[in-house]
C-alpha positions as CSV (number, residue, x, y, z in Angstrom):
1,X,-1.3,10.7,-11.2
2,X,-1.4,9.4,-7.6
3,X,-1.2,6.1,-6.3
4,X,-1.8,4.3,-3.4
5,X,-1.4,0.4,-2.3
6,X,-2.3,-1.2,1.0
7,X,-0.9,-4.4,1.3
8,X,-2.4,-7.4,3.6
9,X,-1.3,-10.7,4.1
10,X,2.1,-12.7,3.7
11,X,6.4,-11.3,3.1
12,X,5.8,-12.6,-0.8
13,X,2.9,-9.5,-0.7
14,X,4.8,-7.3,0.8
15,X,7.3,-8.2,-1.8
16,X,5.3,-7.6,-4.8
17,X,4.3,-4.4,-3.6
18,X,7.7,-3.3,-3.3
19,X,8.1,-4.5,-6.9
20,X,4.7,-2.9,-8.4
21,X,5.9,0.6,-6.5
22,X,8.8,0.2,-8.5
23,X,7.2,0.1,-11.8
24,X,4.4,2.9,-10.8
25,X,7.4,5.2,-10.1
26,X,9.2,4.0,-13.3
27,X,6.4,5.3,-15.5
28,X,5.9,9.0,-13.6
29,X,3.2,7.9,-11.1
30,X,3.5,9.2,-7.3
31,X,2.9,7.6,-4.4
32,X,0.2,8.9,-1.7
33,X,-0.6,7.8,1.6
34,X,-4.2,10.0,1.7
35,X,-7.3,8.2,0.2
36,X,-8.2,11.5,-0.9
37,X,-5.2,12.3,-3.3
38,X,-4.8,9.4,-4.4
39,X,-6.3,8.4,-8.0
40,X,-5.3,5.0,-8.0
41,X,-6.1,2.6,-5.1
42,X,-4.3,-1.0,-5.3
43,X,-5.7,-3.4,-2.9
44,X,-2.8,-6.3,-2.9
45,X,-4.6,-9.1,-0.7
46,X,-4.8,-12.2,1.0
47,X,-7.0,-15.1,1.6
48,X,-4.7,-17.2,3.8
49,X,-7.8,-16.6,6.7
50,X,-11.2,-15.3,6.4
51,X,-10.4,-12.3,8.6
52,X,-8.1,-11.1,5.7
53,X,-11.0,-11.0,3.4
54,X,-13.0,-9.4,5.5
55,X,-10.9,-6.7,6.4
56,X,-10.7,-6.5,2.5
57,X,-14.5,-6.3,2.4
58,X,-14.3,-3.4,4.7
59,X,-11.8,-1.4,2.8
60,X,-13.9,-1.8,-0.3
61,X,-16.8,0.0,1.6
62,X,-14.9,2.4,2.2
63,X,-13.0,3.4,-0.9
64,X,-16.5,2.5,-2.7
65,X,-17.2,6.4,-0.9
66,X,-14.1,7.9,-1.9
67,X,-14.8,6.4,-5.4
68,X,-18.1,8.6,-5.5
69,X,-16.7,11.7,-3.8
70,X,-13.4,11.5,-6.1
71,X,-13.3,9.3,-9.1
72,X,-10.8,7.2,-7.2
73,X,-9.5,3.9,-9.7
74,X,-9.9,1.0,-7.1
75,X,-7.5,-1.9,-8.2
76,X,-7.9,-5.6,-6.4
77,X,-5.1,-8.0,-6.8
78,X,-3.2,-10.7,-5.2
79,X,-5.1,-14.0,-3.6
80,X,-8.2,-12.3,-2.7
81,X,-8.5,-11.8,-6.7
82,X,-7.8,-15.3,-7.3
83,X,-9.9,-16.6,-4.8
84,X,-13.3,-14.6,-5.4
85,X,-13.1,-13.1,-8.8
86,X,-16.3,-13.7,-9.5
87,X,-17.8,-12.7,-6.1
88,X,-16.0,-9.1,-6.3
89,X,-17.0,-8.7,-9.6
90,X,-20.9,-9.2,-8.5
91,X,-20.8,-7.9,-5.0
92,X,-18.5,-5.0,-5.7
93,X,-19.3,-3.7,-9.2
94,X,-17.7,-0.1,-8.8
95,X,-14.0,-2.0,-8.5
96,X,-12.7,-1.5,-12.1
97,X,-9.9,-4.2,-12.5
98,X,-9.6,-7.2,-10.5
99,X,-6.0,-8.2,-11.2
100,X,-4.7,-11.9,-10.1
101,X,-1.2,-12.9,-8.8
102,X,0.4,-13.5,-12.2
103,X,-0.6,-10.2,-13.4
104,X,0.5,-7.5,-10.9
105,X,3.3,-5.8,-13.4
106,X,0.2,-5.0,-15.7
107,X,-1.3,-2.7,-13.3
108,X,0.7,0.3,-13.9
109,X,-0.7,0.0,-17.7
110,X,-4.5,-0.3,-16.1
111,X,-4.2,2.6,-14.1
112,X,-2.5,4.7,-17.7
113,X,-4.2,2.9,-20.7
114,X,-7.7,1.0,-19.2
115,X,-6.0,-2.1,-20.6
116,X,-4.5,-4.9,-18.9
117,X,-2.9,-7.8,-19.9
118,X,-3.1,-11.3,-18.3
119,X,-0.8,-14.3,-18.4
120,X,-1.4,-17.6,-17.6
121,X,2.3,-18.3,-15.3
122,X,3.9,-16.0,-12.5
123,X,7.2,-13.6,-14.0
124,X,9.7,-12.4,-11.2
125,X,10.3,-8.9,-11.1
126,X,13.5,-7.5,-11.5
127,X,13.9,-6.2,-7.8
128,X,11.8,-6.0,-4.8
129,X,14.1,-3.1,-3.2
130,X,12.4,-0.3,-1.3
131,X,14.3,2.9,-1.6
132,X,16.2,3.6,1.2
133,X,15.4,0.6,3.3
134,X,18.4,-1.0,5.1
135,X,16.4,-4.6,5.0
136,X,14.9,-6.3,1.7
137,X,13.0,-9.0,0.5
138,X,14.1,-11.1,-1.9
139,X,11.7,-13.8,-3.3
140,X,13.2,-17.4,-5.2
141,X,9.9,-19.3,-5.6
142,X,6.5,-18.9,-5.8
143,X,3.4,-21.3,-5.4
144,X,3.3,-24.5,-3.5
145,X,3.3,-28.0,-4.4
146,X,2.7,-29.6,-1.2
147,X,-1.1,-29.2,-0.3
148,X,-1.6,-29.0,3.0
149,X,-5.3,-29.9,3.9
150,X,-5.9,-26.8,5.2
151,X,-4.0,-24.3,3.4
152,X,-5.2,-22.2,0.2
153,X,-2.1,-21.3,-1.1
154,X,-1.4,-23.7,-3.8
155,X,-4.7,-22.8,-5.3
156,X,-4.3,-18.7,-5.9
157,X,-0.3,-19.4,-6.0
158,X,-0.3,-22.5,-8.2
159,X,3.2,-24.8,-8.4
160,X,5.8,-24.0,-7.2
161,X,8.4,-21.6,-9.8
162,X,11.8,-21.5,-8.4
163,X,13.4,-17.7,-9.6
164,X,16.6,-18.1,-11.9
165,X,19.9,-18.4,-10.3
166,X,21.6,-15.6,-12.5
167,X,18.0,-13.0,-12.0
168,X,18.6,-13.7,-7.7
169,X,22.7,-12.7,-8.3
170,X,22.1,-9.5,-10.0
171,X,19.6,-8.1,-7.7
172,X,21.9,-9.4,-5.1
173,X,24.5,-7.3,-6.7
174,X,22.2,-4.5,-6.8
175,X,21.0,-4.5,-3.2
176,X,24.6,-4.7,-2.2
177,X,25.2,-1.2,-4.2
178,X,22.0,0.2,-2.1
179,X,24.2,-0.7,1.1
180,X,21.2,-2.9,2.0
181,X,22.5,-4.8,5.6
182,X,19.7,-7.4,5.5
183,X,17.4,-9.9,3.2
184,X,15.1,-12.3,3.6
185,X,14.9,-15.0,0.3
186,X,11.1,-15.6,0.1
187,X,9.0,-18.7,-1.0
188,X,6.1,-20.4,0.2
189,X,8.1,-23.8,0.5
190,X,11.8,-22.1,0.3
191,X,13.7,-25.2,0.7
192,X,12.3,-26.9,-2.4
193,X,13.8,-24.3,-4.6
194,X,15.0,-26.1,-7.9
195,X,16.8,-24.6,-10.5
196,X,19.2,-25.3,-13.4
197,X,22.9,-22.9,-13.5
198,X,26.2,-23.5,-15.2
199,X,24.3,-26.8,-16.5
200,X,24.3,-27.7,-12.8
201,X,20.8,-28.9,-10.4
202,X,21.1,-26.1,-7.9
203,X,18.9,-26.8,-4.2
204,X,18.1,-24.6,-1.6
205,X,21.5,-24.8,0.4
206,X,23.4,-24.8,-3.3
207,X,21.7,-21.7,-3.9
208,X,23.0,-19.9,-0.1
209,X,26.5,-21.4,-1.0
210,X,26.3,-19.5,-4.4
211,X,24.9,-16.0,-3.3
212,X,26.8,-15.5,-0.1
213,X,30.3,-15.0,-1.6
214,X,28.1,-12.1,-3.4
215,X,27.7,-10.3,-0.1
216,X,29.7,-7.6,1.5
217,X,27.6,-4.9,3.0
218,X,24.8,-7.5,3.8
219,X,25.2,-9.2,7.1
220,X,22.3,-10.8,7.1
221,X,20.5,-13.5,5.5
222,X,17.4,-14.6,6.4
223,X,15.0,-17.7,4.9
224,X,11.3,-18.0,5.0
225,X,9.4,-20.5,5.2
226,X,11.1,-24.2,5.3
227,X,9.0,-27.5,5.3
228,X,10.6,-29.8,7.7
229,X,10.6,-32.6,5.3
230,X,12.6,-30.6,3.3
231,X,15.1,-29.7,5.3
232,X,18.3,-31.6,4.3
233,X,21.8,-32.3,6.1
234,X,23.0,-30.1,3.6
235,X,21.1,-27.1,4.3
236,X,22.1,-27.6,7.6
237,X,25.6,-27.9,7.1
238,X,25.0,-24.7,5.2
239,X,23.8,-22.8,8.1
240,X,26.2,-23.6,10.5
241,X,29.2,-22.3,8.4
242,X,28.1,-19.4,6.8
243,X,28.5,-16.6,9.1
244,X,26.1,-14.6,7.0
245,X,23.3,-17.0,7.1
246,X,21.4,-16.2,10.2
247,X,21.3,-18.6,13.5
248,X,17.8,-18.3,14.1
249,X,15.5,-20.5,11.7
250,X,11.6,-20.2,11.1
251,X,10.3,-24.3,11.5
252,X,6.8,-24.2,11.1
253,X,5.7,-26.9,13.2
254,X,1.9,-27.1,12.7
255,X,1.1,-30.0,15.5
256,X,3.1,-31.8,18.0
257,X,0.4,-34.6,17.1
258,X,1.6,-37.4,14.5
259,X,-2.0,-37.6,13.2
260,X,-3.4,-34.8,13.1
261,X,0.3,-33.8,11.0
262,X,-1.1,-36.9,8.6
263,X,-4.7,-35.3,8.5
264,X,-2.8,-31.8,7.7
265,X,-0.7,-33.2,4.9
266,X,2.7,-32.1,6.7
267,X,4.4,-35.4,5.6
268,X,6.3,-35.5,8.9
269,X,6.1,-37.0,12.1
270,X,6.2,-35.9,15.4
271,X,9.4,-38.1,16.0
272,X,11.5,-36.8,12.6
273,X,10.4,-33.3,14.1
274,X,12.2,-33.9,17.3
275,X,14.8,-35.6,15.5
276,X,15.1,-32.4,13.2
277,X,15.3,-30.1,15.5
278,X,17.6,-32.0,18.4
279,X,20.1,-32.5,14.7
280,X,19.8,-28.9,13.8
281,X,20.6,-27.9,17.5
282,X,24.0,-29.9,17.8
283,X,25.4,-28.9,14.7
284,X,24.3,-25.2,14.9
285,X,25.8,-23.4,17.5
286,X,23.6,-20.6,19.2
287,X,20.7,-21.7,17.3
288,X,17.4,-20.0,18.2
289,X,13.9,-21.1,16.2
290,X,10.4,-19.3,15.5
291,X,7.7,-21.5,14.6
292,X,3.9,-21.7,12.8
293,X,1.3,-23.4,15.3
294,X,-2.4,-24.2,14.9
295,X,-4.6,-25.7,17.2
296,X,-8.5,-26.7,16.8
297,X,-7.8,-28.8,13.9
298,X,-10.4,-31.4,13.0
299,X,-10.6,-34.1,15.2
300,X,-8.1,-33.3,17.6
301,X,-8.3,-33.9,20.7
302,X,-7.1,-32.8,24.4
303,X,-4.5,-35.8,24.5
304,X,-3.1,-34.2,20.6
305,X,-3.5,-30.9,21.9
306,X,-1.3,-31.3,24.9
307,X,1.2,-33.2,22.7
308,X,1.1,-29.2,21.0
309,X,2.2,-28.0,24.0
310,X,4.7,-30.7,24.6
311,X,6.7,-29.5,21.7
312,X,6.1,-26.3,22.1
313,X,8.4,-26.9,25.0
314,X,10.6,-29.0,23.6
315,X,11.6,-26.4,20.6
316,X,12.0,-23.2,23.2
317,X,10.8,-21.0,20.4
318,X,11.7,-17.2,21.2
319,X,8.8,-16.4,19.0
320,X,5.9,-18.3,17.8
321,X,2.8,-17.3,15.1
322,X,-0.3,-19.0,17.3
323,X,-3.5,-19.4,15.5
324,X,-6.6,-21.9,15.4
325,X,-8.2,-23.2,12.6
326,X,-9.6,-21.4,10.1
327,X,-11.8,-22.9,7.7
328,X,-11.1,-22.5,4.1
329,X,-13.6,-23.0,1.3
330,X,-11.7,-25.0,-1.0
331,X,-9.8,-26.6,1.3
332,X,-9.9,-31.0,2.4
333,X,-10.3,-29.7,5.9
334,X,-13.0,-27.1,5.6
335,X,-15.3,-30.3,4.4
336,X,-13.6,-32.8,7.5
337,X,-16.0,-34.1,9.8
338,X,-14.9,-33.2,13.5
339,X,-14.8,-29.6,13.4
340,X,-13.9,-28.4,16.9
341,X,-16.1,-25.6,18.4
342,X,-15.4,-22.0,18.2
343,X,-15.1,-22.1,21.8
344,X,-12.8,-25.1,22.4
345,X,-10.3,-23.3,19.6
346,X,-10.2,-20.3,21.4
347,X,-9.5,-21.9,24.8
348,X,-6.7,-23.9,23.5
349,X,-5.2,-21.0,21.6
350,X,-5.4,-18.9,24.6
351,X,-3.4,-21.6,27.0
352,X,-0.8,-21.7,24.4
353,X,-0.1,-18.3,24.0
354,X,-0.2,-17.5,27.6
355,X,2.9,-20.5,27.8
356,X,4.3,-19.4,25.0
357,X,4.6,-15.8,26.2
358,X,6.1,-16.9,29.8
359,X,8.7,-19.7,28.1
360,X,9.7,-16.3,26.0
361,X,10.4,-14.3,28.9
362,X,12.0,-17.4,30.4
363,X,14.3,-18.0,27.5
364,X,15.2,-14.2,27.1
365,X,16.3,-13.9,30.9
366,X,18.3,-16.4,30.8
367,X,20.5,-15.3,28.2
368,X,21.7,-11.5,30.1
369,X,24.0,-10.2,30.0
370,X,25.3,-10.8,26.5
371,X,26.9,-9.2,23.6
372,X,24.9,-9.1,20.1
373,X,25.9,-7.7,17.1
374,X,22.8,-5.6,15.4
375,X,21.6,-3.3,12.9
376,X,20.5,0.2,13.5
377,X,16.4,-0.1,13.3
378,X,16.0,3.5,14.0
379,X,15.4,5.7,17.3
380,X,12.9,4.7,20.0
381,X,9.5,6.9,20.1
382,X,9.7,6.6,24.1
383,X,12.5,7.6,24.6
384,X,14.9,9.7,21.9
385,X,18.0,8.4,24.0
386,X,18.0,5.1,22.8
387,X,18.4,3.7,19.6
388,X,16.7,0.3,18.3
389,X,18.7,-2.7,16.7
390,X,17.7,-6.1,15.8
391,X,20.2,-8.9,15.8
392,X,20.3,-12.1,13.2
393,X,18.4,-14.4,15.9
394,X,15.3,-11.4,15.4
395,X,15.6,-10.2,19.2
396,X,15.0,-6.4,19.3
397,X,17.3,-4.1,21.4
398,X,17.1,-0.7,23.0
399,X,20.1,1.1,23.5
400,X,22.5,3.8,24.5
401,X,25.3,5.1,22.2
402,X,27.8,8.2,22.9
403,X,28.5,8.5,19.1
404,X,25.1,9.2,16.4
405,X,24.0,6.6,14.6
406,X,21.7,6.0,11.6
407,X,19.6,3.5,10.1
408,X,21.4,0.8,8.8
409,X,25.0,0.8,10.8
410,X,25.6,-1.9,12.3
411,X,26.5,-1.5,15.9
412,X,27.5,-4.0,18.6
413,X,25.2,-3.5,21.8
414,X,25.7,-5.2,25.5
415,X,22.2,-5.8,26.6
416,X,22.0,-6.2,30.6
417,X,18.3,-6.2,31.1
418,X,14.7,-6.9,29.7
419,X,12.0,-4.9,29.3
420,X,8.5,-6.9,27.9
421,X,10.3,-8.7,24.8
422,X,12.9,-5.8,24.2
423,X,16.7,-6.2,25.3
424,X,18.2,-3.0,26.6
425,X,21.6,-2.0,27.0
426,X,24.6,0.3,25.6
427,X,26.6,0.4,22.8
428,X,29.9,-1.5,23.2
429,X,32.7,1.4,21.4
């Protein structure tokens, strides 16, 4: 049998994906990339924003075609499942499982047997390893505890689970046998991750200090997401001596507004924000930041928006993810009064990303020439020359080399010019 899964939405789906290919493959299945082979179709979504489900919505119509010109199984799982069980199973009869977030290792069984089991708390999977990928996910928690008024995590995810110390070792261990140069430890709040090991309370930054002496062939490790209230002296301390630990740190700032932060939930203020971030920046050298930003919020107004833009500035992110609110149902804000207008949102988000694009550039400029270590992406469609590379502060590269290289090698690349958001340069020998 043939299988096929499209993924939407967050790293934690991607993730899973990884993990349910694993088990498909385990039990003889094969993977397909054409609707029309496959006869299996996993739908792994997202409800984060209404556009995901729509896009969903779409792909439903159109595999609800293939289903009557082939047979096709069509499999919907992940938050979209959670979320609007009830609605699939009235508005989309011909799906024949509807599979939630705690129950994606029981597809492969579906898809053999017609039976499914279903479990009432979220199981990590062994690994999340994609053969023959240089870079891998690695995810310690699931769920959220900290309900922010406008997210809908906490209800498809539920509490948070922090992953056991030993189960993130040995896949550590494994991914290190794959020659794997790059992870990223997943969670939707990261830095609350609480476990129990050698009868010890293990944190976020206790966790780093246990894994990294673990790691030989990876050079980089990546973190996503952190809460800014959770982000300890520790943690920091953490990141500015472990060479392995990347220097470039996803903040998700939300607002620059104090109140509209209280309105959101965030449990932080614009002042321990700063303060954060001006701390972090003195005791990280060559620290670089990405950030989360949403604008339209209930009730805000120009003076708050501007105070967005403020600290926009103020962090010199060299990449941001820009968005306006999205209502969603289930949510404290979709009910707030003060809803901005569709065309207010849109304004707002557009000035931002227009500064946010130019303070890039800015930033990016600035730093040539320099000298950045990097791992071998692949080779550029453009232009067969040059090879790609992305370093640890997620800055891509294009470059020359006299010797061949391959996916994976890590190569160290002097980058003289920029070219849109793309360093180029040559391969130091």
């Amino acid at each position: 049998m043939r299988y096929l899964i499209e993924t939407y939405g967050c790293q934690l789906n991607k993730a899973e994906s990884d993990a349910l290919e694993i088990l498909l493959k385990g039990r003889g299945l094969e993977r397909t990339e054409d609707p029309g082979k496959a006869d299996a179709v996993i739908l792994n979504t997202c409800s984060v924003r209404k556009t995901a489900e729509n896009r969903i919505w779409g792909r439903l119509g159109f595999y609800s075609v293939e289903k009557k010109k082939h047979g096709t199984m069509i499999i919907v799982t992940g938050c979209m499942a959670e979320r609007l069980k009830d609605e699939l199973k009235n508005e989309a009869p011909f799906v024949d499982a509807i599979i939630g977030t705690n129950d994606k290792a029981s597809i492969p069984d579906f898809i053999l047997s017609g039976r499914a089991e279903s479990s009432d708390h979220y199981s990590f999977q062994r690994s999340y390893y994609q053969e023959g990928a240089y870079s891998s996910y690695v995810p310690i928690m699931n769920g959220c505890n900290n309900f922010c008024s406008y997210c809908i995590v906490p209800y498809v995810r539920g509490r948070e689970v922090s992953r056991p110390v030993e189960d993130i070792i040995r896949e550590i261990e494994f991914l290190e046998g794959k020659n794997v140069r790059e992870i990223t430890l997943l969670g939707q709040n990261v830095n609350s991750y609480s476990a129990e090991y050698n009868g010890k309370h293990i944190d976020f930054p206790s966790l780093l200090e246990i894994i990294v002496p673990y790691m030989h062939s990876i050079e980089f490790v990546r973190f996503e997401s952190p809460h800014p209230k959770d982000f300890s002296d520790h943690l920091i301390d953490v990141i500015a001596r472990e060479k392995r630990v990347v220097k470039h740190i996803h903040l998700p700032m939300q607002s620059g507004s104090t109140r509209i932060l209280a309105l959101m939930n965030r449990k932080n203020t614009r002042e321990s924000f700063i303060d954060l971030i001006d701390k972090m920046r003195e005791r990280i050298p060559g620290l670089t930041f990405s950030t989360d930003v949403m604008v339209g919020f209930p009730t805000e107004t120009e003076e708050e928006y501007e105070e967005t833009l403020s600290m926009m500035e103020k962090m010199g992110c060299t990449e941001a993810f820009m968005y306006y609110f999205n209502p969603r149902e289930g949510t404290k804000a979709c009910r707030m009064e003060g809803q901005i207008a569709d065309a207010d949102k849109i304004r707002r988000l557009e000035k931002l990303i227009n500064e946010q694009l130019e303070r890039q550039k800015r930033i990016k400029k600035a730093m040539l020439p320099f000298q950045a270590r990097v791992v071998v992406t692949g080779i550029s469609r453009d232009d067969e020359g040059m090879y790609l590379g992305r370093d640890e502060h997620n800055d891509y590269f294009a470059f020359t080399s006299s010797i061949p290289l391959e996916e994976g090698m890590m190569a160290e690349v002097y980058a003289d010019t920029l070219n849109g958001n793309t360093f180029r340069g040559h391969m130091v020998e």
